[in-house]
Structure formats: C-alpha cells, structure tokens
N, C-alpha and C positions, 0 to 999 in steps of 0.2 A: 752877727758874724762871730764867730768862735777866732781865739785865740791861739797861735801857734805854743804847743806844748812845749814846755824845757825840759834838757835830757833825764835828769832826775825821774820826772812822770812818765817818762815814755815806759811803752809794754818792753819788756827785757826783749823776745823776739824783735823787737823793731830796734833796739838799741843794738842788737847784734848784727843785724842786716846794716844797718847804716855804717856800721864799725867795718866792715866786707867790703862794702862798698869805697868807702875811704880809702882802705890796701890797695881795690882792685884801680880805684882810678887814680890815684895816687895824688888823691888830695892835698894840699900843704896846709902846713902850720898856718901861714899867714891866709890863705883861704878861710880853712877854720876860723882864726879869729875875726875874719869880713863877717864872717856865719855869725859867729856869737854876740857881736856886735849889732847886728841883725835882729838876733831874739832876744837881747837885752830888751831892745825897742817893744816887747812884747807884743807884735804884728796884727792884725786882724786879717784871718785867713777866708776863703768862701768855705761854705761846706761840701761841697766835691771835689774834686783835681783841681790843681793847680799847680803854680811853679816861680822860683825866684831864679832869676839867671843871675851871677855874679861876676860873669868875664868869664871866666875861667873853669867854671863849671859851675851847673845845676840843681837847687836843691827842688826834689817834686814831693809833692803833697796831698792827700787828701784830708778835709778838716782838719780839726787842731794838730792831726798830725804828720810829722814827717814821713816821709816812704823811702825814700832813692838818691841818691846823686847818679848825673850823668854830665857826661864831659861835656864843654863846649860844645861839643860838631854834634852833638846826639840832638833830636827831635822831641822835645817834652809835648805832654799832655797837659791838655786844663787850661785853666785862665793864668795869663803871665800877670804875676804884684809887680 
C-alpha cells in the first residue's frame, strides 16, 4: 500500500486544486491541523479512491495522493480509512 503524499511532493496542479478547495469550502485552521496531524502519521493509503472523513469535512483520495475536500453532507467515493 502506497503512502499518503506531503504537500511539499504533491504535483503543483493538485496543490492548487486542494488550495480552491479549502476557500470554496471554507476549511479551518483547526480542521487543517486534524489533516496534518493525520499526515504526520504517514497513512497507508489503497491504491485507488478512497477517503478520510474528519467530522467536518472530507479529505478524497486516489493513491498516494490527495484529490478533493468535500463537506460533511457531500457523498465520497472509494474505500473509507
């Protein structure tokens, strides 16, 4: 199983979507840091969709990397960590 990527390594495109994403759903601070806190842990992700729910919003996935946030009430794809 492949490892969740840190922001650092992500593709700039996916760094800038995830950033959009944030705005549009208006992620917090303290969310972010559940998140980072999260990929401290270094995760072992599957290698197709998946998804971490954290209360309060979604982070989705395929392999090592991140893709999307979506809000609570939104409907993710993949296998739930």
């Amino acid at each position: 199983m492949p490892q969740i990527e840190n922001w650092s390594r992500l593709p700039q495109a996916v760094r800038s979507h995830l950033v959009e994403r944030m705005r549009d759903r208006k992620i917090s601070l303290d969310d972010l840091n559940q998140l980072r806190l999260w990929i401290e842990t270094k995760p072992n992700v599957p290698e197709g969709p998946w998804y971490k729910d954290f209360g309060s919003f979604k982070l989705c996935g395929e392999g090592a990397l991140p893709k999307t946030f979506l809000l609570a009430g939104q409907v993710a794809k993949g296998r739930k960590l």
